[in-house]
C-alpha positions as CSV (number, residue, x, y, z in Angstrom):
1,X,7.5,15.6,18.3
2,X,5.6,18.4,16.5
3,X,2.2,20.1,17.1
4,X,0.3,20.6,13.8
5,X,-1.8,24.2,14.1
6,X,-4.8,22.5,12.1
7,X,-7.4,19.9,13.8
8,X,-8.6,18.2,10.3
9,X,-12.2,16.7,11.0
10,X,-13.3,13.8,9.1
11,X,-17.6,14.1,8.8
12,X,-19.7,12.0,7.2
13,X,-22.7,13.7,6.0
14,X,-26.4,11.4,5.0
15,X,-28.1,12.9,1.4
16,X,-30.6,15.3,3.5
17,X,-27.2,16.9,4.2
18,X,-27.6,15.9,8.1
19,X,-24.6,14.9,10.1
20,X,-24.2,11.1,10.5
21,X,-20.6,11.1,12.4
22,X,-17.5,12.9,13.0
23,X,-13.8,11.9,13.6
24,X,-10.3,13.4,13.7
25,X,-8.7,12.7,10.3
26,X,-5.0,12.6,10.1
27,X,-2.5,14.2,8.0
28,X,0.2,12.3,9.0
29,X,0.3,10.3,5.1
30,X,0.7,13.8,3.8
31,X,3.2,14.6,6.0
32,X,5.3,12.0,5.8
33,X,5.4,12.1,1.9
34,X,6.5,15.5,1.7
35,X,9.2,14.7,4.3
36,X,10.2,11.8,2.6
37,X,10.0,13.7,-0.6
38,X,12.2,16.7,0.7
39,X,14.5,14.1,2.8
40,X,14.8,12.2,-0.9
41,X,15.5,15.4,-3.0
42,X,18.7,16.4,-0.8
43,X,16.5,19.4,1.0
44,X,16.6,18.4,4.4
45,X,19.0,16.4,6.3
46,X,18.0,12.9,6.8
47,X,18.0,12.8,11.1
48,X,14.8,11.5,12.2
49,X,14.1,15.4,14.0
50,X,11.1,17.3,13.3
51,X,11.6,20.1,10.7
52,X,9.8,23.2,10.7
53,X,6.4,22.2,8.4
54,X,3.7,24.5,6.8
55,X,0.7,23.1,6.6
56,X,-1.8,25.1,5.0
57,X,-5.4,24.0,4.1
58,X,-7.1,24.6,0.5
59,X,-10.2,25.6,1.2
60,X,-13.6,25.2,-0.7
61,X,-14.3,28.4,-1.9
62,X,-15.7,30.1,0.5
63,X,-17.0,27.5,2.3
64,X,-14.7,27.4,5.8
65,X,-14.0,25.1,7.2
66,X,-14.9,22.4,4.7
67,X,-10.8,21.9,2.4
68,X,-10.3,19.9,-0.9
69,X,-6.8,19.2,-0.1
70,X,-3.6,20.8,2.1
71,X,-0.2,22.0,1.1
72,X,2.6,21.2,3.2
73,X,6.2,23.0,2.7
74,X,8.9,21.5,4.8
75,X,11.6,23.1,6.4
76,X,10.9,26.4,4.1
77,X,10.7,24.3,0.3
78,X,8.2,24.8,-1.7
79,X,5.0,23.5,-1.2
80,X,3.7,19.9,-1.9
81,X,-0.3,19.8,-2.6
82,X,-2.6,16.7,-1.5
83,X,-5.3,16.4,-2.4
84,X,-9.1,15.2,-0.5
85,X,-8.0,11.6,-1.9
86,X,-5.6,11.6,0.8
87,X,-8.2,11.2,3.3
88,X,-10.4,8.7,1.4
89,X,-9.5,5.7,3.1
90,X,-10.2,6.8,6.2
91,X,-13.3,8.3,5.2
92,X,-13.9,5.1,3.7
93,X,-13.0,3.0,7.2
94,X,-15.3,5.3,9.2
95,X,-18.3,4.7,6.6
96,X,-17.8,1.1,6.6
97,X,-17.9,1.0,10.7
98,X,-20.3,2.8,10.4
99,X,-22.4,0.2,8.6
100,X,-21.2,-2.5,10.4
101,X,-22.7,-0.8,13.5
102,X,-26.4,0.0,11.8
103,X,-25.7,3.5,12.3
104,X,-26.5,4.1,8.1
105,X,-28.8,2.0,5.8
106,X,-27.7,-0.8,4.3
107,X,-28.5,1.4,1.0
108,X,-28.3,4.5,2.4
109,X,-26.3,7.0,0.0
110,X,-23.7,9.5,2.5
111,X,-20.8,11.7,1.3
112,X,-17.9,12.7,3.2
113,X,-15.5,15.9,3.5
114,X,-12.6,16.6,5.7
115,X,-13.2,20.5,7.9
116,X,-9.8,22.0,9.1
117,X,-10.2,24.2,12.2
118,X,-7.2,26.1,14.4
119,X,-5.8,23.6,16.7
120,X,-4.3,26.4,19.6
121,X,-8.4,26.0,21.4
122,X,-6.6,27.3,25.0
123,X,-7.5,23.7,26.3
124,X,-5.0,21.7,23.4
125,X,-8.0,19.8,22.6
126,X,-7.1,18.5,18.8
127,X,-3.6,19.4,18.9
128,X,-2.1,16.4,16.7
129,X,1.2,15.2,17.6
130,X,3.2,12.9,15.6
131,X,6.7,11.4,16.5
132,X,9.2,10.4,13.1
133,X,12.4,8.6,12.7
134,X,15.0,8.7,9.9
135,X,14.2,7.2,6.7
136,X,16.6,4.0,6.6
137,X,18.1,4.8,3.2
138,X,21.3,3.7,2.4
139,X,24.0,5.9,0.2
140,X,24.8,4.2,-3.4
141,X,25.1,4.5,-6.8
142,X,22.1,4.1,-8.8
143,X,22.8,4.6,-12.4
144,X,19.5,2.9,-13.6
145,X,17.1,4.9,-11.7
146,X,16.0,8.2,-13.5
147,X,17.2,11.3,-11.7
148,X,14.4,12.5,-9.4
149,X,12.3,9.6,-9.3
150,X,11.4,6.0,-7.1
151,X,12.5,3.2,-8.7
152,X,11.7,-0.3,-7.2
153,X,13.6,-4.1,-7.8
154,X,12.5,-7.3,-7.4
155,X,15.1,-10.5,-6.9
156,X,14.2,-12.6,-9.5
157,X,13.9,-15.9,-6.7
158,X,11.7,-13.8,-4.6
159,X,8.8,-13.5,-7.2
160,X,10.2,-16.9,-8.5
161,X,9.0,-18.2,-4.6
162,X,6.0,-16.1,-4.7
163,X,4.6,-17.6,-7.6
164,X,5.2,-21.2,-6.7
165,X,3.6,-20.5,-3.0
166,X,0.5,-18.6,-5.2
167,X,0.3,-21.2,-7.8
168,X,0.6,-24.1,-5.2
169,X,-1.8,-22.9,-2.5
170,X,-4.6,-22.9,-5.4
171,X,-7.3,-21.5,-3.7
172,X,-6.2,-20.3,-0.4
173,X,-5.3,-16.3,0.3
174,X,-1.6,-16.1,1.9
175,X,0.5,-13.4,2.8
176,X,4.7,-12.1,3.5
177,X,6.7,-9.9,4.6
178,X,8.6,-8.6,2.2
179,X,12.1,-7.4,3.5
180,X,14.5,-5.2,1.7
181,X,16.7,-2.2,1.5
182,X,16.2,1.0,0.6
183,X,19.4,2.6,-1.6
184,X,19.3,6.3,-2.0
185,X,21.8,8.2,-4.5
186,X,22.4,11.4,-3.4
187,X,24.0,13.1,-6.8
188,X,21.4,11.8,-9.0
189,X,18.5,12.4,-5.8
190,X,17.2,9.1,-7.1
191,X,15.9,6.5,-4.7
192,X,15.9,2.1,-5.2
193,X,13.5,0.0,-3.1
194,X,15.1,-3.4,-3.6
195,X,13.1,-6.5,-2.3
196,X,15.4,-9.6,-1.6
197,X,13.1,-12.1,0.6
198,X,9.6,-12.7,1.6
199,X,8.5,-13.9,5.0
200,X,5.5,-15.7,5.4
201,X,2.8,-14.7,7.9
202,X,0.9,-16.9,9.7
203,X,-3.2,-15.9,9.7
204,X,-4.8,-14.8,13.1
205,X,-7.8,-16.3,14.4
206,X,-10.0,-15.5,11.2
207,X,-8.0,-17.9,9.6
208,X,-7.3,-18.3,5.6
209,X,-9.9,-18.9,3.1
210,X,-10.5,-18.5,-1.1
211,X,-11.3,-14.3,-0.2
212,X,-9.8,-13.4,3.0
213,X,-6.5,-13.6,5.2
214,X,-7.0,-12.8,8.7
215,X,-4.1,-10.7,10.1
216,X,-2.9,-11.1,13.3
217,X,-0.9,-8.5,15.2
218,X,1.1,-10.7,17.1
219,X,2.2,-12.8,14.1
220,X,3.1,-9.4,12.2
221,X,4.5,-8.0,15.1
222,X,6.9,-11.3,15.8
223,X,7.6,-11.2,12.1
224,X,8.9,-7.9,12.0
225,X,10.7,-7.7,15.1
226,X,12.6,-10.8,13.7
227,X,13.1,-8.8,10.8
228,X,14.5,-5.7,12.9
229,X,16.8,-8.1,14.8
230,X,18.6,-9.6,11.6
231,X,22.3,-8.7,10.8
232,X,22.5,-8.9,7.0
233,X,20.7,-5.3,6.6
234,X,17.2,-6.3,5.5
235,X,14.2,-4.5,6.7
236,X,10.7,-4.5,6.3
237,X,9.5,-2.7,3.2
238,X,6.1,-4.1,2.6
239,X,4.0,-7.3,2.1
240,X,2.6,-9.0,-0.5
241,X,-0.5,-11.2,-1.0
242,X,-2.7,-13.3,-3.4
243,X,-6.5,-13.2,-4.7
244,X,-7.9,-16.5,-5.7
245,X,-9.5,-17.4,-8.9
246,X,-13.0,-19.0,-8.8
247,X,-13.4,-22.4,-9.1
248,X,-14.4,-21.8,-12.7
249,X,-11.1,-19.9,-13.5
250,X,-9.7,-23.2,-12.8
251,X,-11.2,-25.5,-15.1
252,X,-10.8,-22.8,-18.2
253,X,-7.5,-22.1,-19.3
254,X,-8.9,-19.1,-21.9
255,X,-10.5,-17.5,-18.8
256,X,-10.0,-13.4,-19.0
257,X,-11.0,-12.8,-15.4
258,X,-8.7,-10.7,-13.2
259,X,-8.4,-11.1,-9.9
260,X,-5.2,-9.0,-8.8
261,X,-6.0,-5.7,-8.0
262,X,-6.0,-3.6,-4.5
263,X,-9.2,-3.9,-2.3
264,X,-10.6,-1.6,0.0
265,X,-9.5,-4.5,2.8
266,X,-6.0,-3.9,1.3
267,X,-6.3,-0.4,1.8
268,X,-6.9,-0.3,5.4
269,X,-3.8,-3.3,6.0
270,X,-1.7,-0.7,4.3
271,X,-2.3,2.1,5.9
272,X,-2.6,0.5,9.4
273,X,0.5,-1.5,9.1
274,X,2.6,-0.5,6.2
275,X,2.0,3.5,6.5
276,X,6.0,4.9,5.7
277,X,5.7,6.6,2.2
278,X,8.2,4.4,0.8
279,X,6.7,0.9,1.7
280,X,5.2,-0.8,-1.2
281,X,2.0,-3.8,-1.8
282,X,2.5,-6.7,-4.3
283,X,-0.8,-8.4,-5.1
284,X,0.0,-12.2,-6.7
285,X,-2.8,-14.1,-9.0
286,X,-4.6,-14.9,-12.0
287,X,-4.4,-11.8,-14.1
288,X,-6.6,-11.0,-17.2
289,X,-4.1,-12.2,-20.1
290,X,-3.1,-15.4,-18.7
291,X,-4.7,-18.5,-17.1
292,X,-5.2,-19.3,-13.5
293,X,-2.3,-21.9,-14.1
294,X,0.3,-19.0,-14.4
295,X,0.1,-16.6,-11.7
296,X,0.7,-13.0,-12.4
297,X,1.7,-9.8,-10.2
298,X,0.8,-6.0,-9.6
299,X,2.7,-3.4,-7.3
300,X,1.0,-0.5,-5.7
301,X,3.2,2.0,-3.6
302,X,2.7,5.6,-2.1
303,X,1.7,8.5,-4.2
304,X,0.8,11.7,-2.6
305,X,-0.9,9.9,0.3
306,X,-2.7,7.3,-2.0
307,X,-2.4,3.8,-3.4
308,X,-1.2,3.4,-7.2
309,X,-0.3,1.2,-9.1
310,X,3.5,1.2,-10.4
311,X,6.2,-0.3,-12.1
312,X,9.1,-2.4,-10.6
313,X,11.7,-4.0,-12.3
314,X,13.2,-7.7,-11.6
315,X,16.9,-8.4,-11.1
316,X,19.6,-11.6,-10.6
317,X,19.7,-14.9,-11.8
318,X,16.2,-16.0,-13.3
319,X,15.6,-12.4,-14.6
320,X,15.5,-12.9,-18.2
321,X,12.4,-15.5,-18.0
322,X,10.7,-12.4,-16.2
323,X,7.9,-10.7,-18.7
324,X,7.7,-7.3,-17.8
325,X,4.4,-6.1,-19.6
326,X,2.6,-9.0,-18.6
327,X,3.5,-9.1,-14.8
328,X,4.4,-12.8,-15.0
329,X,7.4,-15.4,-15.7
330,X,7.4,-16.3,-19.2
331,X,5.6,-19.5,-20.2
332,X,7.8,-22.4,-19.9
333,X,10.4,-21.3,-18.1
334,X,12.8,-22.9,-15.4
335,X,10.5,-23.5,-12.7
336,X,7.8,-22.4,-13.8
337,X,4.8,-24.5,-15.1
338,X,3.6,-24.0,-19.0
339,X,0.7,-22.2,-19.8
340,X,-2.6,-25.2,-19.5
341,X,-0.4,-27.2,-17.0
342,X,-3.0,-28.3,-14.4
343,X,-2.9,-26.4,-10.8
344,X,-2.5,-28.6,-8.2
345,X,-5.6,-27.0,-6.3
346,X,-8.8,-29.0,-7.6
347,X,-12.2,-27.3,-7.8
348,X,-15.1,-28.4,-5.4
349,X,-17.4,-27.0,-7.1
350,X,-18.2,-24.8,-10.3
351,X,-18.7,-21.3,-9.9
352,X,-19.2,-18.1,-12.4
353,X,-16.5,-15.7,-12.8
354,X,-17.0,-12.1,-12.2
355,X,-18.0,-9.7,-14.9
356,X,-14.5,-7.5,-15.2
């Protein structure tokens, strides 16, 4: 375990520039990127102990103790900057409670900044510790994976399943596990995230409806523990879930609506129970190009302590009926319905798409 020398205070501020709330912000995601990062890159040995870390706030002019990012240099390397995005979605969870609670207006306008203050108070108040383990990479040869970068695979059957279990559910949210292996070459300091199954999770007491799936800790927990206990080398790596067209989308094939993208509710699933830098988000669908009748899908992974969007490729038998640049099988192929086919969900009721 390692004591960081920097209490990072999370305050959100109303638009007379009073203080609303305050609460400690943590730069764990920053810190375990540039670990990651450095473990990744060959700089420092992959053995789960805690390496000697700079962290070093950037400040805002001169305006201590308010930052607009942090640098963090492992084990003596150079350097990796974060910026205040790092810290959004926390910023974002506290404003939201903070709604919730009727603490702000309904319409009230707030901003937020992150303060950095010495940790070493002579009482430890603030003192953030953090515990780590090793990164479970795997040694191999990854020829296709461009020196220096994060490359991430898909089995063919696993978005194969996805998109039946998307298309077939119509317009119910669902959600899995997605378990895989992550394959590090060493030489080319290149890294594979390779998905090979989805689990499905069952939905806590919220339930399951067209918008939401209700997470429940003890079916997440029991999934992944099963996952931990498996033999054949699979691991949690991330999850994946659907948004649901309107009932409109349904009835129109030439609908340009899109529906897959990353929510602010994804978000906070993410970086509650998916935080390790390398763990990745698959968001199924009805994308803009296609109808509702052929689902599409989007990845978002880690990038400097934020959710992006990125490329994956897909791999094994069923591959070639993979579009890449559309995110979806190609029409008519095996399995997969052709574009106009009707979904086996039927519409109660018409309703208006979105403006996208």
């Amino acid at each position: 375990m390692s004591e960081l020398p920097w209490r990072f205070t999370l305050e959100v501020r109303r638009e007379s520039g009073d203080l609303a709330a305050t609460t400690q912000a943590s730069a764990a995601p920053c810190i375990e990127a540039a670990i990651f990062r450095s473990v990744w890159m060959g700089e420092l040995a992959n053995e789960g102990a805690w390496p000697d870390l700079q962290v070093t706030p950037e400040w805002l002019g001169d305006g201590r103790p308010v930052i607009t990012g942090l640098a963090v240099g492992v084990a003596g390397g150079t350097p990796r900057h974060f910026g205040l995005e790092a810290f959004a979605s926390q910023a974002r969870a506290l404003i939201r409670s903070l709604d919730a609670a009727g603490r702000i207006g309904a319409k009230e306008r707030v901003r937020w900044n992150v303060a950095a203050d010495p940790a070493g108070d002579p009482a430890g108040l603030g003192k953030v510790r953090i515990s780590r383990s090793p990164f479970p990479l795997e040694p191999a040869d990854l020829p296709d994976v461009a020196p220096g970068s994060f490359g991430v695979g898909f089995a063919a059957e696993v978005l194969a399943g996805l998109h039946d279990r998307v298309r077939s559910t119509g317009s119910v949210e669902g959600a899995e596990l997605l378990l895989g292996r992550l394959h590090h070459d060493s030489t080319r300091r290149a890294v594979q995230l390779s998905v090979a199954e989805a689990l499905p999770l069952t939905p806590g007491r919220g339930g399951q409806s067209n918008t939401h799936f209700a997470f429940d800790p003890g079916s997440f927990v029991a999934a992944r523990s099963a996952a931990l206990a498996r033999r054949d080398g699979l691991r949690p790596v991330g999850w994946h879930h659907n948004h649901n067209p309107c009932d409109a989308c349904l009835e129109r094939p030439d609908c340009d609506a899109n529906w897959v993208f990353f929510s602010e509710d994804d978000q906070q699933v993410q970086a509650t129970l998916f935080p390790s830098p390398y763990m990745v988000a698959l968001v199924g669908g009805k994308i803009a190009a296609l109808p509702a009748s052929r689902p599409g899908f989007r990845l978002y992974g880690w990038s400097g302590g934020v959710m992006e969007e990125r490329h994956f490729g897909v791999t094994g038998p069923g591959a070639e009926a993979w579009d890449r640049e559309l995110g979806a099988f190609a029409d008519g192929a095996p399995g997969r319905p052709p574009v106009g086919a009707p979904s086996p969900a039927t519409p109660e009721k018409e309703t208006t798409c979105p403006t996208n």
